[in-house]
N, C-alpha and C positions, 0 to 999 in steps of 0.2 A: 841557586839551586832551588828549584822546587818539590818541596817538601810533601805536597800530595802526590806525587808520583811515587817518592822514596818508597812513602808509607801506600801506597796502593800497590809497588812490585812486592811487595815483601808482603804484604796481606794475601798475593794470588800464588808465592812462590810456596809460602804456608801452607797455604788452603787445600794446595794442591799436593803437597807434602802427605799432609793428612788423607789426602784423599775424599776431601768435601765439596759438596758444590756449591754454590752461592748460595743455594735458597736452604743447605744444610747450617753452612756459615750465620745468615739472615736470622735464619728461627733460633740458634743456639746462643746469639749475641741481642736476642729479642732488636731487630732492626730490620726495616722495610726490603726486600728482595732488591728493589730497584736501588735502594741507598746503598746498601752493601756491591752493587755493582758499580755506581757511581765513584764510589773509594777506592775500588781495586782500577779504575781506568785515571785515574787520578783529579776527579773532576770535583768532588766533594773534602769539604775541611769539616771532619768528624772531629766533635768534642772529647777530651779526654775521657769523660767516662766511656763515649762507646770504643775512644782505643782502646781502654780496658779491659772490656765487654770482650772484643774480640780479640785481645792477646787472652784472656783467660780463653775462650772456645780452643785457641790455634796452642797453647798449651806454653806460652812464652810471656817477658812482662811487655809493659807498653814499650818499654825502651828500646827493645829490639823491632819494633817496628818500626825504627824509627832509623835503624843500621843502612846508614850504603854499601 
């Protein structure tokens, strides 16, 4: 299973939930536009603090972003 995927559908299923856009997501989790795109496509392995970063913006803990 790959694990940046998991956590990149779940970050865009979120995001879009909320009704954010990446560069809303980006500035709210203080993280690069292009990074925060890189995650949600599943390309990048984000440190736990910024899954933190961005489960506090997406309004959930880390751990559910981590849900299949």
């Amino acid at each position: 299973m790959d694990w940046r995927r998991v956590l990149g559908a779940n970050v865009k299923r979120l995001r879009l939930a909320k009704k954010l856009t990446q560069e809303d997501l980006a500035l709210e989790a203080e993280i690069d536009l292009t990074y925060a795109g890189g995650i949600e496509r599943g390309k990048r392995n984000p440190s736990l603090l910024v899954m933190a970063r961005i489960a506090a913006v997406l309004g959930v803990s880390p751990a559910d972003l981590l849900k299949r």
